[in-house]
MARVEXMI-794916 format. One record per residue: x, y, z of N, C-alpha, C in turn. Coordinates in steps of 0.1 Angstrom, whole numbers, plus 5000, padded with zeros to 4 digits. Last residue first. Layout:
BEGIN
XYZXYZXYZ;...
This chain:
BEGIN
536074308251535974438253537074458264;536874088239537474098236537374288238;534573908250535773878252536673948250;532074038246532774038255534173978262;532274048217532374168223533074178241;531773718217533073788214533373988219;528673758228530273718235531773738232;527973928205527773968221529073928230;528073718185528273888183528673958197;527273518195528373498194528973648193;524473608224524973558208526473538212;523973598252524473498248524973478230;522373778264524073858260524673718254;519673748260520573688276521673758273;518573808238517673908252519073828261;520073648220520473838222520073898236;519173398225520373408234520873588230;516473428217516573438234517973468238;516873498193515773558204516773578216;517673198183518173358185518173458193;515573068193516573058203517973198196;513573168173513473168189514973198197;514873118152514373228154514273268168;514972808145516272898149516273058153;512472768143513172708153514272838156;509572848131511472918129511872878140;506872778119507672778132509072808125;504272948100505372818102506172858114;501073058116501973068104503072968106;498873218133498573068122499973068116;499873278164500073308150500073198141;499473408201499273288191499473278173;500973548221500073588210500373458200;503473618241502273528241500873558232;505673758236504173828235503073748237;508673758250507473688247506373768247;511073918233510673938245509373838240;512473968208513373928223512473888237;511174098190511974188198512574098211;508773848204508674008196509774098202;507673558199508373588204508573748194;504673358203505373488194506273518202;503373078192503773108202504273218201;502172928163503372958168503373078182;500372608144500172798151501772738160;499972488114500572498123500572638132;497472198104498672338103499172388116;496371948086496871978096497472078092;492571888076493971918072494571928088;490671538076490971678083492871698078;489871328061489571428051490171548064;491671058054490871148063491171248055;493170868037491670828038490870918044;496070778039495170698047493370728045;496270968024496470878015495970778020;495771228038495271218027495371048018;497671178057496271158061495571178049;500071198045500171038047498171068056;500071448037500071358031499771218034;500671548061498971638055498771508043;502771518073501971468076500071468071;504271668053503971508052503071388062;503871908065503171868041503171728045;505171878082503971908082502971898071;507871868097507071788087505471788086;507472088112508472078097507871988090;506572038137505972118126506572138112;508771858142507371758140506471878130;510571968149511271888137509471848132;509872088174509972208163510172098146;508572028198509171978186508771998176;507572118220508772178218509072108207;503972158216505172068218506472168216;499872098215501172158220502772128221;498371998197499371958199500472068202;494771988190495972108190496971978200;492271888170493371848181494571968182;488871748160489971868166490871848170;488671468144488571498151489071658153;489471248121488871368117488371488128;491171018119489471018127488271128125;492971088105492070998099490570998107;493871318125493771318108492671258102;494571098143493871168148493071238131;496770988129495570908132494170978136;498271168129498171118109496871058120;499071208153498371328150497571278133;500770978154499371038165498071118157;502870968143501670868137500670908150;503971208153503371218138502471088133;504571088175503771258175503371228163;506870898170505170858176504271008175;508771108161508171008150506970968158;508971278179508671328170507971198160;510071098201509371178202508371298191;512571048186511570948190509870978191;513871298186514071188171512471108176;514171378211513071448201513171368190;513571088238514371208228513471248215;511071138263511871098255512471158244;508771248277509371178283510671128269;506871428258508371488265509571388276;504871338252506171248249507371358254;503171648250503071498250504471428247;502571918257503871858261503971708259;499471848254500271988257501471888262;496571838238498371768239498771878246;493471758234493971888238496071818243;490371718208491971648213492771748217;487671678207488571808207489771768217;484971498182485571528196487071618195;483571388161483271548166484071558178;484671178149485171268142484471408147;486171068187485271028171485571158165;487770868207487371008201486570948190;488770648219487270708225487070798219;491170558212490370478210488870508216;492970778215492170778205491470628201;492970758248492170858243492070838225;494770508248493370518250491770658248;496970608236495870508232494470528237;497570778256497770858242496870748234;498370648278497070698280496870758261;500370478266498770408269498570518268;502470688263501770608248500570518256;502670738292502370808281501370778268;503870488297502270498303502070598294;506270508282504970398281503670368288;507370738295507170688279506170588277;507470598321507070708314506670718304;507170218326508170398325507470468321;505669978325505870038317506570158317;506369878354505869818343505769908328;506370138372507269998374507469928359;505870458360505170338361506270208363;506770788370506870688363506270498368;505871028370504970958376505470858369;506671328371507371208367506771108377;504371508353505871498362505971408362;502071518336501971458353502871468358;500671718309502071668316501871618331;497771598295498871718299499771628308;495871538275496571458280497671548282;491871538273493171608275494171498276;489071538252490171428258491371568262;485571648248487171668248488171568263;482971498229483771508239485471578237;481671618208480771518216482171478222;481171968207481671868209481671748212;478972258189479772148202480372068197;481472468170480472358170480372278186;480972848174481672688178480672598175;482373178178481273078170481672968173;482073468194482973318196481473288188;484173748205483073718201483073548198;485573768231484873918222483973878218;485873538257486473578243485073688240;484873338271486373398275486373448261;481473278275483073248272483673398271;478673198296478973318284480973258288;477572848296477872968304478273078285;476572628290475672738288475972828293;478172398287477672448302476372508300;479372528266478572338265477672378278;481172698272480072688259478672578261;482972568284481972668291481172708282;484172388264483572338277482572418286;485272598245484672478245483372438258;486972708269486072808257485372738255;488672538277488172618287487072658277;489872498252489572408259487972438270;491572698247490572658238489572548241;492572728267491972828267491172758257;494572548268493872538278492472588277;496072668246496072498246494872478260;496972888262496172888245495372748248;499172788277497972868279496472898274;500772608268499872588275499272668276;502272828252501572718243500272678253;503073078262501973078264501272938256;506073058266505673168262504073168254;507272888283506972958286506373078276;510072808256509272778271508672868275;508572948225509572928233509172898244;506772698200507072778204507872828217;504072548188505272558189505572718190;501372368177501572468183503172498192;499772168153500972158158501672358167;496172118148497472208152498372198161;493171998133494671968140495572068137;492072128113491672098127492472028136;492172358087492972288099491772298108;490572448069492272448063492772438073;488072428077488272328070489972318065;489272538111488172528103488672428091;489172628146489372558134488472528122;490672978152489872928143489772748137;491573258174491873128171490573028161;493573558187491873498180492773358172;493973678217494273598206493173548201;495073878243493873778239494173768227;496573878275497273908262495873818253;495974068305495873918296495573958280;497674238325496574268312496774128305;498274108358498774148345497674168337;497673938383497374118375497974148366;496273628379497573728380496573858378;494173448385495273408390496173578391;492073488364491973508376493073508387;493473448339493373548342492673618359;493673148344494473218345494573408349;491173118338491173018350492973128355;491073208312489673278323490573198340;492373288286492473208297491173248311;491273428262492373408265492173328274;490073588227490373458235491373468245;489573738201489773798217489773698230;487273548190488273648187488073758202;487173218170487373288184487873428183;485072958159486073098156485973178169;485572658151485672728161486172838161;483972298135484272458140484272528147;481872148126483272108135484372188131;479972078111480672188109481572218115;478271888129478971848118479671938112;476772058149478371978151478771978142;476172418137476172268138477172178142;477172648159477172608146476772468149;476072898182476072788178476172728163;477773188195476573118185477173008182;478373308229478673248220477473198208;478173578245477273468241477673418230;481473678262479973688248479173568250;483473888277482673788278481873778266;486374028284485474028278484573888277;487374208321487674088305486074088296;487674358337487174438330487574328314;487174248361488074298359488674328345;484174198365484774298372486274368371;483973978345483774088340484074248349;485073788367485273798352484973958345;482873768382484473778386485073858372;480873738371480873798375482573898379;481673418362481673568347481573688357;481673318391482873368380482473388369;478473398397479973438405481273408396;477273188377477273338379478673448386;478372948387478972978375478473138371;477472908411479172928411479473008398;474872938408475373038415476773058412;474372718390474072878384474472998395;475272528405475772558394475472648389;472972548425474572578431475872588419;470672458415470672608417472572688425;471572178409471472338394471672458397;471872108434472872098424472972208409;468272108437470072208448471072198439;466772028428467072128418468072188423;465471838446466171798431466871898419;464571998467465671958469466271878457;462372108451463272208456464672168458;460671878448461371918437462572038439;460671808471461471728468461971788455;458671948486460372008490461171918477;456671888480456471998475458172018477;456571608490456071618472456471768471;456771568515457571558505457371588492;454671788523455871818521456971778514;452371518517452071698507453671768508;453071328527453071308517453071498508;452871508558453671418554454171438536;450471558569451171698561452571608552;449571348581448871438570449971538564;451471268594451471158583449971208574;451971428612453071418599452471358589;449571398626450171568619450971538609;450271228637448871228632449171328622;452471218650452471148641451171148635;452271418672453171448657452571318649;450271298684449871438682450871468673;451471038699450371038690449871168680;454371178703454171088694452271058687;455071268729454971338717453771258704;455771098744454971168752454471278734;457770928734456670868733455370978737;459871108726459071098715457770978720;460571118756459871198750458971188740;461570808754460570858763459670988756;463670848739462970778739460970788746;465271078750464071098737463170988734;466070868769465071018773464271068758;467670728761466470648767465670808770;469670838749468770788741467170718748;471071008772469771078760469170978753;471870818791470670878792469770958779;473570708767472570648770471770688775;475670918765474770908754473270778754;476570918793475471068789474571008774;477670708785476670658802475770838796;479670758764478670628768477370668779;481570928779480570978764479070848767;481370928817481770888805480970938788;481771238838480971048835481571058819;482271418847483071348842482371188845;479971618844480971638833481771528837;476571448846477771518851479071548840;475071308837475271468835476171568836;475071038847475271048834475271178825;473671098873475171108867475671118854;471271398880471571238874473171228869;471671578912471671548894472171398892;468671638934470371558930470771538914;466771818936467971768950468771688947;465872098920466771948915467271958932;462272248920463672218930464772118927;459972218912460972228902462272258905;458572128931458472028922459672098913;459972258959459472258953459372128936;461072338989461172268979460172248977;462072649006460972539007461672498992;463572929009464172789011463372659011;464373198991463273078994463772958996;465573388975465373428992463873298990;467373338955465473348956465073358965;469573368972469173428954467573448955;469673078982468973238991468973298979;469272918962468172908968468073068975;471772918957470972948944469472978947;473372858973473373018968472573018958;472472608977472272628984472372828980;470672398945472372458952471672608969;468772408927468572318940469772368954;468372418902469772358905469372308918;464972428890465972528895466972418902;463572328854464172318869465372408873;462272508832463472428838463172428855;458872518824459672588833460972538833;456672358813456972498802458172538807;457571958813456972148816457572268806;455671718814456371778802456571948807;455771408836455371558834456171628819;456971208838455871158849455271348842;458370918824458271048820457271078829;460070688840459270728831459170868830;460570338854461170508852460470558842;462270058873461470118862461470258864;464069978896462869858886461769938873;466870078913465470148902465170008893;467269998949467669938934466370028918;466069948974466070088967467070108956;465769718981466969748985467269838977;463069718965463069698981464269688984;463269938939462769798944462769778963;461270188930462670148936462070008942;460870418900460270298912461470218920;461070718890461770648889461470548903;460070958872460070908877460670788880;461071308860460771188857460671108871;459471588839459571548857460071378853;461571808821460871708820461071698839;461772158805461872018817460871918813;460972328788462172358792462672228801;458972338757459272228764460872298773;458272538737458272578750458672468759;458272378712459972488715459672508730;456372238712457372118715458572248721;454372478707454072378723455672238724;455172538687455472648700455272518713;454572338671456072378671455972478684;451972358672452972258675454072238678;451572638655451172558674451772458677;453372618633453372768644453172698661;452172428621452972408626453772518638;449172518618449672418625450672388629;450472778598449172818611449272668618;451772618575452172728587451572708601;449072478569450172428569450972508581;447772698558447572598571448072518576;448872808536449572848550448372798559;449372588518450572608526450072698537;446472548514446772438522447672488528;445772728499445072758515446072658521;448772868485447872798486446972768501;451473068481449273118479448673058482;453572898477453072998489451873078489;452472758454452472708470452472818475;452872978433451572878438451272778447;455273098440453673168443452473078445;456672888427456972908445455572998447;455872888405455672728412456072798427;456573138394455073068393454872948402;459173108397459073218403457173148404;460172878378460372888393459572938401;459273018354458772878359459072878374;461073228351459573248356458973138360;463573088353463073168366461673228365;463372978330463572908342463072968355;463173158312461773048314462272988323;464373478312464773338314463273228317;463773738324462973718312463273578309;462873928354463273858347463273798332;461374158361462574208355462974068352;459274128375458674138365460274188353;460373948394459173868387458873948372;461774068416461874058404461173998392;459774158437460174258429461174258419;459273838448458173948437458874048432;461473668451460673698440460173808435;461373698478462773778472462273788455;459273568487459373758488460473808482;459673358482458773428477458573528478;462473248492462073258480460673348475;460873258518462473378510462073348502;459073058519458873218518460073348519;460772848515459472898506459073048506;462072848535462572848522461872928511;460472828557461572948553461972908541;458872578548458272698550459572778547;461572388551460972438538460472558541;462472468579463172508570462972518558;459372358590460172488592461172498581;459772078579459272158578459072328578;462671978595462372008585461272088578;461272028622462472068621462472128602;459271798623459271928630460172038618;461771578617460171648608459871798609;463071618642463471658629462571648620;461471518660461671638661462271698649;460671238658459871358653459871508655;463671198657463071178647461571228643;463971178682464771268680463971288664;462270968692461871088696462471168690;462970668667462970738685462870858686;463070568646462470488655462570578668;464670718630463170648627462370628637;467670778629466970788639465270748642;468670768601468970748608468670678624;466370898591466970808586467670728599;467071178597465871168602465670968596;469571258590469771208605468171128607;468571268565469571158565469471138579;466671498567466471378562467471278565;468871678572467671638580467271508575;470371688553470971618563470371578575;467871798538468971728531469971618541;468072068552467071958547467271808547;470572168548469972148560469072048560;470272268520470972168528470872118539;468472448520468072308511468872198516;469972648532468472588538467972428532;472272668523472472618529470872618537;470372788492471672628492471672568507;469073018499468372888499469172778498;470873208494470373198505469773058506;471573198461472673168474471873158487;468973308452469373188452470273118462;469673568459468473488464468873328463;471773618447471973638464470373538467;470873598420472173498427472273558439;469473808425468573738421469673598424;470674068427469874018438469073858436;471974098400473074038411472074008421;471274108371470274098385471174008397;472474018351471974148350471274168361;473573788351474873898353473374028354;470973628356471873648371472873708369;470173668332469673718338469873728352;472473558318472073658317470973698323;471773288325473373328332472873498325;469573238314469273228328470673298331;469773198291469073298291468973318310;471673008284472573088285471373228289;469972758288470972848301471572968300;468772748266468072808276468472828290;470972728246470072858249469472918259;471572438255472372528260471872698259;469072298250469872268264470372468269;469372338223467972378228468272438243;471572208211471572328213470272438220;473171978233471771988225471872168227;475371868245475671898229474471948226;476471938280475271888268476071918255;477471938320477671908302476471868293;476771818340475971938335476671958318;478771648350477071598348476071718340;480671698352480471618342479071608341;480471858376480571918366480271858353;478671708404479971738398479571768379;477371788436477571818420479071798414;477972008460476771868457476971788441;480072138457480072068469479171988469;481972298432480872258434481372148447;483972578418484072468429482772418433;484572698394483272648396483872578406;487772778388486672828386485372808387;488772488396489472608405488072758400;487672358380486772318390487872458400;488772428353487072438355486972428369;491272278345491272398355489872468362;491672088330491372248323491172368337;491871918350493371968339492972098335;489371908358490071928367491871968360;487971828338487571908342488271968353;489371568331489671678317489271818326;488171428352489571478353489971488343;485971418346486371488358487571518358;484971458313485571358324485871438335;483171438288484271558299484271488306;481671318264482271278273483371358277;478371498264479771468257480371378266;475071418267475971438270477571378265;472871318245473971448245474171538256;471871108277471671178259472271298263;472371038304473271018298473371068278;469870978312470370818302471470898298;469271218326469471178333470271018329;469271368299470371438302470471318313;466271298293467471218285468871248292;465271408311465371238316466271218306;465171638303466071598315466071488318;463871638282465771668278465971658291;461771608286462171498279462771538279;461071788302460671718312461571618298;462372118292461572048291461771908302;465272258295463772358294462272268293;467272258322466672198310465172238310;467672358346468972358339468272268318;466172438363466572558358467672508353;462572208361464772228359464972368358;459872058369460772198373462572178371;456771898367458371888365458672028369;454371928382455071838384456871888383;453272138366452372128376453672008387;453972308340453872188345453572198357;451772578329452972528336452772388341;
């Protein structure tokens, strides 16, 4: 075992420096990860999600052996969960301990820190052993070996056994005696720490004295409190007695921690640091445990997806549906099987409002992306190439722009994403150009999608323009003639009997089918209304 390195998110020391330059990693953007809905399903507080993305299929195996061994060992994501807000603590130790370098408060947070590793170290190592031998993931045995071999070592628990005494002799501190020299118009000319005690001082108050049926004074008798104690002295005058008092203290402290730190010093940072370089992994295998967990409690299907080569820039899906959604409602989530393959990677997706384009259009998305993670996906069974990135460009409302309007921030962002895709990336439209009439809106759609064609990329095009899946031979043409080898086809939205089935269907769009549909389910035919005119 490496002796040094440790990831539970990469199986080697050269796929995490590359993951750190940024190697196969796709381009998911925060806010593709935040459209697709990912972060309502993963909410991260150290981390953000762009950063755990990969294409390397090495990467993604050896997560997906770790997310199976936290669905099959719920004590093992409770273990983990325990140590986030210890590591964090740490973490803000360090920053106050930053902060404060120079003054007493500073060798108490050492102190401080320490203790929180030890407890770290030793949950983790008792919560270990009686899985140690049920795990099977190379992350968590690697883990499980690197926390035994600290917490076994003579050093860690001498380590303990010093901090135990040191730490009892700073926790038993209840008072200080101080002193204070008066000039000759009994003005204070200086002050000091004159005692450290095990005792507080008693108030001094006159019911507090018969209470102790004792009326002599004593060294730990108070006959006046300092003002800057009082409750109405100012934030200022209390925050300067403390700083001149830890001052003090950390000097009464100081030769006896600082001999101590600056041996145990170098050994804790070296042993917390890999603990605290691993908090963002170990909070991404928590979140992302807890929803498949979610997930499979309500009785959806999950798989380990298999990997195809990128260059096969392919996606078969069966039993697909929304994971970010299906957590939202109680309804039975309607699942669809979805494929791109060499007789389409572009798809024009049409169909009636509401009757699941965005949904699909999300879901393929969602599938993708949680593939890449190393998580288990939204679907029965699932083959896929990765992706060396997915672009979204969903609907904003009416964010119109001074300088360009709608329509023409539109067509920028609609530029700028196919001036970043390549021929492995997964173009996601849902309502694009709805800022303008369907004549218009249909003609820029079709030099989009001929371009996208030529790049060779994935792309689903969700739309209400029904004229744009019509021309569909022609747009298969003008990418054949430009030079791209990707076909374009068409999926449809189902309407069944009047009623939306939200079920996806490779086949042509029937404009006039829908709105049949809809106006029998309203009483709106002609057949209907003349009945009712003339009932």
């Amino acid at each position: 075992m490496d002796s040094v390195f440790l990831s539970l998110l990469y199986p080697d020391q050269t796929r995490a420096a590359a993951a750190l330059q940024k190697e196969n990693r796709p381009d998911i953007s925060e806010t593709v990860c935040t459209e697709l809905g990912l972060y309502r399903m993963l909410p991260l507080n150290g981390a953000a999600l762009s950063d755990f993305f990969t294409t390397d299929p090495e990467v993604i195996a050896y997560r997906q052996e770790i997310f199976e061994d936290l669905m099959r060992l719920p004590e093992l994501a409770a273990l983990l969960q325990d140590s986030i807000p210890i590591l964090s603590d740490i973490l803000e130790l360090r920053r106050m301990d930053e902060e404060y370098e120079t003054s007493g408060e500073s060798y108490l947070y050492s102190i401080t820190e320490i203790e929180l590793y030890i407890s770290c170290v030793d949950g983790l190592a008792r919560g270990s052993l009686p899985l140690r031998d049920k795990v099977t993931s190379r992350a968590f045995l690697r883990l499980f070996d690197r926390i035994a071999e600290l917490s076994e070592s003579e050093y860690y628990k001498e380590l303990n056994r010093q901090l135990g005494q040191l730490s009892s002799r700073i926790r038993e501190v209840k008072s200080v005696t101080i002193g204070v020299n008066l000039d000759q118009r009994l003005r204070p000319c200086s002050a000091g720490v004159i005692s450290v005690n095990a005792e507080p001082f008693k108030s001094g108050e006159l019911l507090d004295r018969i209470l102790r049926m004792s009326f002599r004074n004593d060294s730990f008798t108070c006959i006046a409190n300092l003002l800057p104690f009082d409750k109405s002295q100012s934030e200022n005058r209390r925050d300067a007695l403390n700083h001149a008092f830890y001052n003090a203290l950390g000097d009464v402290f100081r030769s006896s921690v600082r001999a101590w730190r600056k041996i145990v010093g170098h050994y804790v940072l070296e042993n917390t640091d890999f603990l605290l370089r691993i908090l963002p992994e170990i909070e991404f295998l928590v979140r992302g445990a807890a929803l498949l967990r979610s997930l499979h409690a309500r009785g959806l299907p999950l798989c380990r997806p298999t990997l195809a080569p990128i260059g096969k820039k392919m996606l078969h899906a069966v039993g697909l549906y929304n994971p970010d959604v299906a957590l939202q409602v109680t309804d039975t989530m309607v699942e669809n099987e979805f494929d791109f393959d060499d007789n389409g990677r572009i798809f024009i997706l049409t169909g009636p409002n509401r009757g699941g384009k965005s949904v699909i259009t999300c879901a393929v998305g969602q599938l993708q992306a949680m593939a890449q993670l190393g998580l288990s996906v939204p679907a029965r069974e699932a083959e896929l190439s990765p992706v060396d990135g997915i672009f979204t460009h969903f609907p904003e409302g009416a964010e119109d722009t001074i300088d360009k309007g709608r329509l023409g921030e539109e067509c920028a962002r609609l530029r700028e994403i196919f001036d970043h895709v390549t021929g492995d990336s997964l173009v996601l439209l849902d309502e694009s150009l709805s800022s303008t009439g369907a004549y218009e809106a249909s003609y820029i759609a079709a030099e989009i999608l001929c371009g996208f064609g030529l790049v060779g990329c994935r792309c689903i095009f969700s739309t209400h323009l029904h004229e744009l899946a019509a021309s569909l031979d022609d747009i298969n043409a003008r990418i054949r003639e430009a030079g791209g080898t990707a076909r374009a086809d068409t999926l449809v939205a189902g309407m069944e009997e009047g009623e939306r089935s939200y079920r996806i269907r490779r086949t042509k769009p029937d404009g006039k089918s829908y709105a049949r549909d809809i106006a029998n389910r309203y009483g709106l035919s002609l057949e209907e209304l003349t009945r009712r005119r003339n009932g």
